[in-house]
C-alpha positions as CSV (number, residue, x, y, z in Angstrom):
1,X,-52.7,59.6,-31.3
2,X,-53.0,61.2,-28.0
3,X,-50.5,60.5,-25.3
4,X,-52.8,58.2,-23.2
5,X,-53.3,55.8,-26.2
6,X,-49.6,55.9,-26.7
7,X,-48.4,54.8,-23.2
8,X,-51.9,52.6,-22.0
9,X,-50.8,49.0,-23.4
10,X,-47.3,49.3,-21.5
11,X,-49.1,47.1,-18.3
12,X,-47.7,44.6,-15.9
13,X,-46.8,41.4,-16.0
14,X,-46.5,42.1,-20.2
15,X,-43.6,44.9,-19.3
16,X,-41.5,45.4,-16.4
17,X,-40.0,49.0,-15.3
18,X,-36.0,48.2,-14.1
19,X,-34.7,51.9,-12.4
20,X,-31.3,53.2,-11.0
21,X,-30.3,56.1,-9.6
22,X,-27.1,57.3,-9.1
23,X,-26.2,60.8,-7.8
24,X,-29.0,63.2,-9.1
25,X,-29.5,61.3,-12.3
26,X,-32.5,58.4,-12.6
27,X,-32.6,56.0,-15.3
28,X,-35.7,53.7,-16.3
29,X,-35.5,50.4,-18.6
30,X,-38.8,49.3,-20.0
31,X,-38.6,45.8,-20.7
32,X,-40.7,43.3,-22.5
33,X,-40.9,40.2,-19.8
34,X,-41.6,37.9,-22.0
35,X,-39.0,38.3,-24.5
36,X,-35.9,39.2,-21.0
37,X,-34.4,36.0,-21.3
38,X,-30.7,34.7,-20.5
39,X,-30.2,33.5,-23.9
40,X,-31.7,37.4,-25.3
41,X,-29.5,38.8,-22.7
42,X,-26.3,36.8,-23.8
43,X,-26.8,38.0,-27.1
44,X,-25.2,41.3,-27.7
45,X,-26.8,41.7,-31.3
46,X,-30.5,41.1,-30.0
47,X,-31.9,44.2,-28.0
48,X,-35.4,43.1,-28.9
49,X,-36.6,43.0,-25.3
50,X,-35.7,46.7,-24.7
51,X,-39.0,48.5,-25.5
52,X,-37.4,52.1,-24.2
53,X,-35.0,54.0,-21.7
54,X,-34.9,57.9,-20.4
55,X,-32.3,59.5,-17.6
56,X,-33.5,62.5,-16.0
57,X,-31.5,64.8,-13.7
58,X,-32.1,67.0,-10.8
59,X,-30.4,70.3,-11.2
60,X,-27.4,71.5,-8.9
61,X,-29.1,75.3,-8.3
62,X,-32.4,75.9,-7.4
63,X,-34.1,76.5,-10.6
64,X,-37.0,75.6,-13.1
65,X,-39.2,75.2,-10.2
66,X,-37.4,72.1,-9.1
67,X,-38.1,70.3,-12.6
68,X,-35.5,67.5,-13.4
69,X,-33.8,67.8,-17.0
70,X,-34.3,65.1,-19.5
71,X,-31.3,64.1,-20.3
72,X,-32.6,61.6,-23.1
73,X,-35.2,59.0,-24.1
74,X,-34.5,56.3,-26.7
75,X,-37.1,54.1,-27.8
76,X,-37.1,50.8,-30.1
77,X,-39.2,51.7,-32.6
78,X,-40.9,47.6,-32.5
79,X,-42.7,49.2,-29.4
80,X,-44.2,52.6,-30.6
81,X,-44.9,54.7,-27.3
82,X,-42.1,53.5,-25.3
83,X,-40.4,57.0,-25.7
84,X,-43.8,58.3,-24.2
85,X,-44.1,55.8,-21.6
86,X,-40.5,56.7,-20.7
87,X,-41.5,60.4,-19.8
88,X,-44.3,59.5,-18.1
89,X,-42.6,56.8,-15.8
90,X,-39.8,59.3,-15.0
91,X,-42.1,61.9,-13.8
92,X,-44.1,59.3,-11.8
93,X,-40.6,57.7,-9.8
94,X,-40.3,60.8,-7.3
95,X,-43.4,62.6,-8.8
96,X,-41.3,65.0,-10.5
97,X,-41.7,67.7,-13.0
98,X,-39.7,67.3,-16.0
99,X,-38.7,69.7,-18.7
100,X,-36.6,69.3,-21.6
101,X,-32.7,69.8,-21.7
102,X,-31.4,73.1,-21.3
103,X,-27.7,72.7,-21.8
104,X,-27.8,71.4,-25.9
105,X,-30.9,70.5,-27.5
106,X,-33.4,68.6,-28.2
107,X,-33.9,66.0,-31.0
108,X,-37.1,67.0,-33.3
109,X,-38.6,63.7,-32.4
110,X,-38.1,65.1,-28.5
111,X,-40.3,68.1,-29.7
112,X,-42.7,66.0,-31.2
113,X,-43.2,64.1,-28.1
114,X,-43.3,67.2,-25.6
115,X,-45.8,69.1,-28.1
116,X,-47.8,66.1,-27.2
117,X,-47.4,66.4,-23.5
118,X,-48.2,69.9,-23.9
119,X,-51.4,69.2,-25.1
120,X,-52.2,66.0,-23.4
121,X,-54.4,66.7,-19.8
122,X,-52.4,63.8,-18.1
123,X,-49.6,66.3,-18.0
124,X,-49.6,69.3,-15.0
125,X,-48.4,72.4,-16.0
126,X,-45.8,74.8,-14.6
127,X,-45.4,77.6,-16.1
128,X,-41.5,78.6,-15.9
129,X,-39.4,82.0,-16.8
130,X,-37.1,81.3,-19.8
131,X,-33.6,83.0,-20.0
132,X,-30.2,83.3,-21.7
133,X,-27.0,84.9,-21.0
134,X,-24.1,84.2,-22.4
135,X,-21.9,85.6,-19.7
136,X,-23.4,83.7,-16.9
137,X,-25.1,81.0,-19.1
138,X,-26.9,79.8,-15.3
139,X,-27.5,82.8,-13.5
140,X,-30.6,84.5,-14.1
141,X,-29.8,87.8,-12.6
142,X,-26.6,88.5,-14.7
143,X,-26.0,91.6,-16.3
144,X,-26.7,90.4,-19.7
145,X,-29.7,88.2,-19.1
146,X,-32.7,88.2,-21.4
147,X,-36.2,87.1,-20.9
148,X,-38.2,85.0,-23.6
149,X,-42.1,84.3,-23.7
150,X,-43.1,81.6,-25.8
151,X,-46.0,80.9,-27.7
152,X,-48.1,77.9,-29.9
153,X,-46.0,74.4,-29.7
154,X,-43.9,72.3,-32.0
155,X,-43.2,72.9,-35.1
156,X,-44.8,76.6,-34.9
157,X,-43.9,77.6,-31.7
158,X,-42.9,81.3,-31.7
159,X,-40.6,82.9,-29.2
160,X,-40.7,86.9,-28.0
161,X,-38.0,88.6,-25.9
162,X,-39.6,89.9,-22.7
163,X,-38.6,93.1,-20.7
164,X,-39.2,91.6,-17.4
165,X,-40.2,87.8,-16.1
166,X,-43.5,86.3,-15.5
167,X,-42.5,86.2,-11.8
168,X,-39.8,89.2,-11.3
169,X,-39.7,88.4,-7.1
170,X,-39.6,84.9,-7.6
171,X,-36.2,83.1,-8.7
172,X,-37.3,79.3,-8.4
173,X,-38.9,79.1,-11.9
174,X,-36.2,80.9,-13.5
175,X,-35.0,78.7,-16.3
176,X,-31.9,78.6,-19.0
177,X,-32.1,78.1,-21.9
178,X,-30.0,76.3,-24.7
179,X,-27.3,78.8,-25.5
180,X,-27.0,77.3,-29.1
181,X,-30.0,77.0,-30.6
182,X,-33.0,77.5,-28.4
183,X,-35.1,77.1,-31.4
184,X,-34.5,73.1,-31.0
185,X,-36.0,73.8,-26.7
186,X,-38.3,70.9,-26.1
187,X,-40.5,72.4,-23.9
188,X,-40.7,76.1,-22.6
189,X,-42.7,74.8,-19.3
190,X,-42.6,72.2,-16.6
191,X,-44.8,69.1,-16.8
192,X,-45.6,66.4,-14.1
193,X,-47.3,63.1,-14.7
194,X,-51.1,63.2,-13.3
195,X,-52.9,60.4,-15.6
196,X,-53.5,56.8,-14.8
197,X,-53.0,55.3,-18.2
198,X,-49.9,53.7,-16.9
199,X,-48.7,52.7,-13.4
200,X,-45.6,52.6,-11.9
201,X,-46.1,50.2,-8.9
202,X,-47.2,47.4,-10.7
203,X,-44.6,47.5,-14.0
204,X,-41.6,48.5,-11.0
205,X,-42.7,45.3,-9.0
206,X,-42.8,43.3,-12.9
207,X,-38.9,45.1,-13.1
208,X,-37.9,42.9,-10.0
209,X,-39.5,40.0,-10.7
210,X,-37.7,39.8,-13.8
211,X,-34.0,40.5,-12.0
212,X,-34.6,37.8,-8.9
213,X,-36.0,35.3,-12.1
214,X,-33.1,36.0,-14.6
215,X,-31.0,35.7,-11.0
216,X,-32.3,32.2,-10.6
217,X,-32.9,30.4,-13.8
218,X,-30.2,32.1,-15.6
219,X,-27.6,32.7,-13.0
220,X,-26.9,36.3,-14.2
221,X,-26.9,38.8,-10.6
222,X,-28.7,41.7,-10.7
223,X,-25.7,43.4,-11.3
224,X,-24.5,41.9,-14.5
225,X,-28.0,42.4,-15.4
226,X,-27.7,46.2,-14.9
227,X,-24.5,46.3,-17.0
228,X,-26.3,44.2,-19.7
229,X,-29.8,46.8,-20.0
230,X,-27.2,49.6,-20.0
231,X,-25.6,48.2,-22.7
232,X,-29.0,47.5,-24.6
233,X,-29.7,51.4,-24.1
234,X,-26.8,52.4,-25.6
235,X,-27.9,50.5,-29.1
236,X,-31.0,52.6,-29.4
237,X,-29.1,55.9,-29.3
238,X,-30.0,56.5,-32.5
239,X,-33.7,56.5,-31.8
240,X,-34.1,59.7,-29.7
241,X,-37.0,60.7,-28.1
């Protein structure tokens, strides 16, 4: 199924988009509206109404052209393309690039996904220059650095060491990557949200309609409400995306 198909039937009023930042991370909560309410919410066992949730991060150091890491995406699997909607609604809140994380890994259902976005034209590309060291994991210039091209996506994507970068006088798409295992990277590139089959606007204006409502009729603040979805987020762990 391509990616638009995936993410399209994620629309206002149906779903709602809840965000926090805190720092340089963002986090997004897609919620089903009509099943958000205070007795779902006072229910620890029922998480029903959490269709998905990602955190990003905007690195420290200027590099990977400025794209923010995925830190993770979880996804209930009753709502299949909430994992996908996840990326898309995290590139869209800042119009960011995103790429996949470059510290660990990434889960084979995160590959699965980004070889989607890699072939999906409601993704931008940017192209980026992929390195390791293991003296100076972050620092693209260290003695020991090595340069990777890759080729072909998920699950046959091939990797080739590289004498020089893409970009040898440019610095700001220089990109780490896992130390580990770099077999498990997500993505090699930077991708940005350009499509229209979902939009932010209207599903972050459903996100604070449902808060003020739950506020009113349930007498749970906004607060306790944040505490409660970051609860529910934490029960789909297992379902990385």
């Amino acid at each position: 199924m391509e990616f638009g198909a995936k993410v399209s039937e994620f629309k206002a009023p149906a779903y709602g988009a809840v965000f926090g930042r805190s720092g340089q991370v963002t986090t997004v909560f897609l919620i089903n509206s009509e099943r958000y309410t205070p007795r779902a919410l006072e229910n620890e066992n029922d998480f029903s109404w959490l269709c998905g949730a990602g955190q990003i991060m905007e690195p420290k150091e200027p590099m990977c052209s400025g794209a923010h890491i995925v830190n993770w995406i979880v996804a209930n699997p009753k709502y299949p393309g909430a994992g996908s909607a996840c990326y898309a609604l995290l590139s869209l809140y800042g119009n960011n690039f995103l790429t996949s994380d470059r510290f660990v890994s990434t889960s084979p259902a995160a590959q699965k996904t980004w070889a989607g976005i890699e072939q999906s034209p409601e993704w931008e590309k940017a192209p980026l220059d992929n390195f390791s060291s293991e003296k100076d994991p972050l620092n693209s210039r260290a003695a020991d650095t090595k340069w990777f091209r890759f080729s072909g996506r998920y699950p046959r994507r091939r990797r080739k060491e590289s004498p020089t970068p893409l970009t040898p006088s440019d610095t700001s798409d220089d990109c780490p990557l896992p130390l580990k295992d770099s077999s498990k990277l997500g993505t090699a590139d930077a991708w940005r949200y350009v499509g229209t089959s979902i939009n932010l606007a209207s599903l972050r204006r459903q996100g604070s309609i449902l808060l003020e409502e739950m506020e009113v009729e349930g007498d749970i603040t906004k607060q306790e409400q944040q505490v409660a979805i970051a609860k529910a987020g934490e029960s789909l762990f297992g379902r990385k995306y």
